[in-house]
C-alpha positions in Angstrom: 0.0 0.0 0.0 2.7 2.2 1.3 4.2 1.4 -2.5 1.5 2.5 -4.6 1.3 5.6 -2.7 4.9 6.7 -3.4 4.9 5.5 -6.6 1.5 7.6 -7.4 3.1 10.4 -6.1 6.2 10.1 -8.0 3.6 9.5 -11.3 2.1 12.9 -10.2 5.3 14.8 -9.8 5.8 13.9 -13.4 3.2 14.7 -14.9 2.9 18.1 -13.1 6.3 19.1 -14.1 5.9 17.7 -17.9 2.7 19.4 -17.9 3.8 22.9 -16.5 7.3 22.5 -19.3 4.7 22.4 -21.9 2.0 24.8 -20.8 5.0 27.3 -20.4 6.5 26.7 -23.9 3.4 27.1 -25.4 2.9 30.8 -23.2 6.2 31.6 -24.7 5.3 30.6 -28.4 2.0 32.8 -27.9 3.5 35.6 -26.4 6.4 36.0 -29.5 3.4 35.4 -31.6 1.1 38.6 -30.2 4.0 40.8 -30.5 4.8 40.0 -33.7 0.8 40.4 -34.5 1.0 43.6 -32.7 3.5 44.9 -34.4 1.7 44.5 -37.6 -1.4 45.2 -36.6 -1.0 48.1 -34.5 0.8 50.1 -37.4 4.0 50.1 -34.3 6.1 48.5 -37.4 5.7 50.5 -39.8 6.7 54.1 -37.0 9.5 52.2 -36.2 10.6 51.4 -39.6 10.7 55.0 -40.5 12.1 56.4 -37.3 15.2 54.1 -37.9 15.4 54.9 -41.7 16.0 58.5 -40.5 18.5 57.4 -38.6 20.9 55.6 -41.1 21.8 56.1 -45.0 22.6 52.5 -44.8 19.5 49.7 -45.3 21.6 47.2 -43.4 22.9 49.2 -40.3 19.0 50.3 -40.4 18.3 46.9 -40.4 20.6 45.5 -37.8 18.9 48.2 -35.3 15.7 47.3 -36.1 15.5 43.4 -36.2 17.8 43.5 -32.6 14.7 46.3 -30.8 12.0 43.6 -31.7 14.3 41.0 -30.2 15.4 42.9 -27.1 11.8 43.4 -26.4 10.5 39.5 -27.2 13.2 38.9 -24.9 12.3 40.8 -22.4 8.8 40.0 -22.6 9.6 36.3 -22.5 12.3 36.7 -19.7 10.1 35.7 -16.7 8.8 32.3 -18.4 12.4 31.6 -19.2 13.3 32.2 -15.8 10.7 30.3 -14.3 10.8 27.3 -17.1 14.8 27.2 -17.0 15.6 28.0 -13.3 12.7 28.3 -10.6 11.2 25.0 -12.1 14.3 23.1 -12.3 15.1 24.0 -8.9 11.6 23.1 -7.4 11.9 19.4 -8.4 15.6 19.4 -7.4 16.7 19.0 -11.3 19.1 21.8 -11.7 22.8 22.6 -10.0 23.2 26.2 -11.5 22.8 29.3 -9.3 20.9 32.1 -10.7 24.2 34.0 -11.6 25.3 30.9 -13.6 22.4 30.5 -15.5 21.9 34.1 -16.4 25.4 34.1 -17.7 24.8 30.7 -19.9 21.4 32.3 -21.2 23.1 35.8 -21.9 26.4 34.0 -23.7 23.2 31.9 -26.1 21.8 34.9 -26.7 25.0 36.6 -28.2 26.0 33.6 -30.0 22.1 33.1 -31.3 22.5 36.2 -32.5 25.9 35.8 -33.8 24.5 33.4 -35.8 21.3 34.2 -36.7 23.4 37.9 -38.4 24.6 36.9 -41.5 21.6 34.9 -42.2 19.4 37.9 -41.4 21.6 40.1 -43.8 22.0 37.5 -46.5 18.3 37.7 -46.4 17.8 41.2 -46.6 20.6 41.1 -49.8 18.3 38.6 -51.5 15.4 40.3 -50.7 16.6 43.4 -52.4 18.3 42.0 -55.7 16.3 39.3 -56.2 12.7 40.1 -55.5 10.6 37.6 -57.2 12.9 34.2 -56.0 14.4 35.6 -52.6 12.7 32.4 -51.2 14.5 30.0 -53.4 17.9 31.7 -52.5 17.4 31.9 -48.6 16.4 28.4 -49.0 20.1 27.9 -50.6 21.7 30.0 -48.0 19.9 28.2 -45.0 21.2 24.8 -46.3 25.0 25.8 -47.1 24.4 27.2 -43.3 22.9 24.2 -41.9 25.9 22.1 -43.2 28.3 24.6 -41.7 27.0 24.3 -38.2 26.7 20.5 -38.2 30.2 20.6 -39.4 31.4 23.4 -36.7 29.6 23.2 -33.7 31.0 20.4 -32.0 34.4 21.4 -32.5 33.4 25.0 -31.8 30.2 26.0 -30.5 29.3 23.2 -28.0 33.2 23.5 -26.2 31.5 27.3 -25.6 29.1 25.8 -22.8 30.8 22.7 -22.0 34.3 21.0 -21.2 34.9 17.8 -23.1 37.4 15.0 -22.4 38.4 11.7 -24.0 36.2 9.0 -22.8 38.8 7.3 -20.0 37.2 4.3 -18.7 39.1 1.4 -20.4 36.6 -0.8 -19.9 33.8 0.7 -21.2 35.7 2.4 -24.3 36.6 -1.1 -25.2 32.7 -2.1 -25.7 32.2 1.1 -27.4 34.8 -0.3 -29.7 33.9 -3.5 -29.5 30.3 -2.3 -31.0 32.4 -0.2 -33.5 34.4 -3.3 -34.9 31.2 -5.1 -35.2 29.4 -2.2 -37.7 32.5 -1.7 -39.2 32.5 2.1 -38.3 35.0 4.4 -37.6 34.6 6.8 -35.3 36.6 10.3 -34.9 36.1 10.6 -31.0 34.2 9.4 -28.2 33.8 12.3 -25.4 32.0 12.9 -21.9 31.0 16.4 -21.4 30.2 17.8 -17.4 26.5 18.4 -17.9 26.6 18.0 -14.1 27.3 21.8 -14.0 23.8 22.4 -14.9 21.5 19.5 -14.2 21.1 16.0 -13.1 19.7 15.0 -16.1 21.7 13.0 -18.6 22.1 12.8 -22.1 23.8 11.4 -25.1 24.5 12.1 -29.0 25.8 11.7 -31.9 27.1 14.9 -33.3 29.0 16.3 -36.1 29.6 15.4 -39.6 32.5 14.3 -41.5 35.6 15.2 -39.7 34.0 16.1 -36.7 31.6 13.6 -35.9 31.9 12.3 -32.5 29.7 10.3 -29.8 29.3 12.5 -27.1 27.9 11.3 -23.3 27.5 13.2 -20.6 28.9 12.9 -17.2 25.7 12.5 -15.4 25.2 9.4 -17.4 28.6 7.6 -16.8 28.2 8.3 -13.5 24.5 7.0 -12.7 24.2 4.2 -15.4 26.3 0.5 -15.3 28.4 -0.3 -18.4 25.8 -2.4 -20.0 23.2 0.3 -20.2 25.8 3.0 -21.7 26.9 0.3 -24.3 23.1 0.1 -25.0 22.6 4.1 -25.4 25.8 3.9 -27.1 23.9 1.2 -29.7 21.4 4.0 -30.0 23.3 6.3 -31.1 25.3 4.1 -33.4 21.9 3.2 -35.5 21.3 6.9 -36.1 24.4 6.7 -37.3 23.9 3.8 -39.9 20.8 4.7 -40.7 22.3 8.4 -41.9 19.7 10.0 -39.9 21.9 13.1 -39.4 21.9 13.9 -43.6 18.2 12.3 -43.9 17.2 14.9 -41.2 18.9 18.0 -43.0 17.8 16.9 -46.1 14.1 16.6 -44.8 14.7 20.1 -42.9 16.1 21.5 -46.2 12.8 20.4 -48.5 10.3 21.5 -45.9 12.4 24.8 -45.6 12.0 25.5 -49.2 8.6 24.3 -49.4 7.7 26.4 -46.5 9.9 29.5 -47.8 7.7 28.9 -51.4 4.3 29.5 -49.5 5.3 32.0 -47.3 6.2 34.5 -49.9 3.3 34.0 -51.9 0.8 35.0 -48.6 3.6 37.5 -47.5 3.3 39.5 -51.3 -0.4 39.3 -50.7 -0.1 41.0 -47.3 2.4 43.4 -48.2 -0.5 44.7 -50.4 -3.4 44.1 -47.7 -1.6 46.3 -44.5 -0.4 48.6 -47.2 3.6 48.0 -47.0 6.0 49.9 -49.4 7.3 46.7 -50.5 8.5 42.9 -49.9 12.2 44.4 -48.2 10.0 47.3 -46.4 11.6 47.0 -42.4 8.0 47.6 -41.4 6.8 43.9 -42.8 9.5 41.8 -41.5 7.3 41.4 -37.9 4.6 40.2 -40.8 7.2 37.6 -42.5 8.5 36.6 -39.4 4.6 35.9 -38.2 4.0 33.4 -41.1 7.1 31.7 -41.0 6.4 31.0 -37.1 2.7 29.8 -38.3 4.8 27.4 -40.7 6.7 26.2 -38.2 3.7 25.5 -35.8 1.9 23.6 -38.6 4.8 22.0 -39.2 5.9 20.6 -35.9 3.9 17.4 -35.2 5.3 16.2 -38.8 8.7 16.4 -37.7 8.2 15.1 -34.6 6.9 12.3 -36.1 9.7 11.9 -38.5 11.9 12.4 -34.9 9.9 9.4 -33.1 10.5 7.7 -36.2 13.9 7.7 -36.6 14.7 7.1 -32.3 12.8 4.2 -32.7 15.0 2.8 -35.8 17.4 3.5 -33.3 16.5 1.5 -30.5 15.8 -1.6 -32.3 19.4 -1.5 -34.0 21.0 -1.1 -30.6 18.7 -4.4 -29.6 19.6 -5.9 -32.4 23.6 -4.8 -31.8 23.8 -5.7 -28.1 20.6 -8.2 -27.9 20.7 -6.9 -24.5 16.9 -6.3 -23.6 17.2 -5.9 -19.9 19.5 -3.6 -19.9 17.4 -1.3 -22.6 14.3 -1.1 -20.5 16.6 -0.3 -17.3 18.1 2.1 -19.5 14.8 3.8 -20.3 13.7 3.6 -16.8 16.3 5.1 -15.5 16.6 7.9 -18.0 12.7 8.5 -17.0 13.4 9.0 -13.3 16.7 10.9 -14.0 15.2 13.3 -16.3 11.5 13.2 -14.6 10.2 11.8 -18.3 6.6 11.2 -18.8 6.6 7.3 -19.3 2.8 7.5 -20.6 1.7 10.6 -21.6 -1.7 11.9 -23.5 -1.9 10.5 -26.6 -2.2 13.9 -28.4 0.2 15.4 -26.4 2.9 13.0 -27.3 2.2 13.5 -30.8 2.4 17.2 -31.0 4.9 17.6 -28.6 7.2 14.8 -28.1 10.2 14.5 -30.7 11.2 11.4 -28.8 8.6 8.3 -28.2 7.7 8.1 -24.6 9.3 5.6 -22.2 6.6 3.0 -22.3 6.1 3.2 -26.0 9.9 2.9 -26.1 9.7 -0.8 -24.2 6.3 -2.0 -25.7 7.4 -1.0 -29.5 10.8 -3.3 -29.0 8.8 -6.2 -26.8 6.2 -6.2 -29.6 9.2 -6.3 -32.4 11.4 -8.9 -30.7 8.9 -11.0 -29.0 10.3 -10.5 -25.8 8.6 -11.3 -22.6 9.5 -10.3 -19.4 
């Protein structure tokens, strides 16, 4: 009796923090979508747009300035969900090891290098915009790609050691099944690397990142040091079979088509608009807010597609690391570990798992590879 009772109010400390991670995200996505509408709607844009212009000869230093205000504000705006989602949350149910200064400083330092990165895309854009009126979607569709590949190629080596320390995996023992696994699928692999995600949460995690000369396994710290050999060689497995099974390239490819597809329709309701709210034209600063709106209604649309592609792919995945280690028992400890560490849903609403979740949920995880071995246990 006493059992069920902790183990129904573990169940319901679950759900309530799954539920509240959601509720909050989806505050955040409606917030940035109202001021972006308001922007638009309230004719704010378009005052803005021509205070700046008088401000700068140059259209790109004009802008710069404008497409940072919009974002200082969503940020602010957004600020007190972040800090509650990322910080007071984390710390109610005892998942997070930052102070307040730490994790101000690692939100700040994404927020530069978002931006960072997000600048030469943004003034690539504008170029296209501007020279090539009638296919700018085509061409930020080319640029978005050649990007894409450049931070798949770079980040690992660059970009993730910016918020993490990395090390050689040491444990002889266990790099010698990683290998051992590696011999066996006839793959070479450029580095396999333990990060300290302890610095900012119990939770664990593992990847596979990088392409060609940088691809690497990556496992964090909080998983070698609450997991047993077996069950890392089975997470390992995992993340070998999105490796077979290219799921990297299949994913850019996929996020490549849908980005030009989504690029295509966008610009034909965004010249439609630009007429309807009475813009000067399609590179007019005031009607960016109004691009930026339909691109986030594509991406909204678009989300329980690729997280079904997602759940797809991670369950590919788990039966080739079945298949590789034919070591069921430590899978589903695996997966029930990874549920308690990362306070995981293991059976969540059915809708909600489809719109929401980009992996399948623990209990799907174990029932789809019983059903597709035969296993009984």
């Amino acid at each position: 009796m006493e059992g069920g009772l902790i183990n129904n109010e573990t169940d319901n400390k679950v759900k309530s923090y799954n539920k509240t991670k959601i509720a909050i995200s989806l505050l955040n996505s409606l917030f940035i979508f109202l001021l972006l509408a308001y922007f638009v709607f309230s004719g704010l844009s378009k005052d803005f747009a021509i205070y700046i212009n008088q401000l700068f000869d140059n259209a790109y230093l004009s802008l710069i300035l404008f497409v940072s205000f919009i974002l200082i504000v969503e940020t602010i705006i957004t600020f007190p969900l972040s800090l509650y989602s990322g910080f007071i949350l984390e710390h109610k149910y005892n998942l997070s090891n930052q102070t307040f200064i730490q994790w101000l400083i690692e939100n700040i330092k994404s927020f530069l290098l978002g931006f960072i990165i997000f600048l030469p895309i943004l003034l690539a854009f504008y170029y296209i915009v501007r020279n090539y009126q009638s296919f700018w979607w085509f061409w930020i569709g080319v640029v978005i790609f050649i990007f894409t590949i450049l931070l798949a190629r770079l980040a690992p080596v660059i970009i993730f050691p910016l918020f993490y320390k990395f090390y050689p995996l040491e444990n002889e023992s266990l790099k010698n099944r990683i290998m051992n696994l590696c011999n066996k699928t006839k793959i070479q692999i450029k580095g396999i690397f333990t990060f300290n995600l302890s610095k900012e949460t119990k939770k664990a995690n593992a990847g596979f990142t990088g392409i060609g000369k940088s691809k690497r396994i990556i496992i964090s710290d909080t998983l070698l040091n609450n997991f047993t050999e077996e069950e890392i060689e089975v997470v390992f497995a995992h993340e070998l079979g999105h490796y077979i099974y290219h799921h990297i390239w299949i994913g850019m490819i996929i996020s490549t088509i849908l980005t030009f597809i989504g690029l295509y329709l966008v610009s034909i309701v965004y010249s439609k608009l630009i007429i309807y709210f009475q813009f000067n034209s399609i590179d007019d600063l005031a009607a960016l807010p109004l691009l930026a709106l339909l691109l986030s209604i594509y991406g909204i649309i678009l989300l329980p597609l690729t997280n079904f592609i997602s759940r797809m792919n991670e369950r590919k995945a788990d039966s080739f690391a079945i298949k590789l280690t034919n070591n069921f028992p430590a899978f589903k400890s695996t997966m029930l570990k990874l549920s308690e560490l990362n306070l995981s849903d293991k059976s969540p609403n059915k809708i909600i798992e489809i719109l929401f979740y980009s992996h399948p949920s623990i209990n799907n995880r174990i029932k789809y590879i019983k059903e597709k071995f035969k296993i009984n246990d």
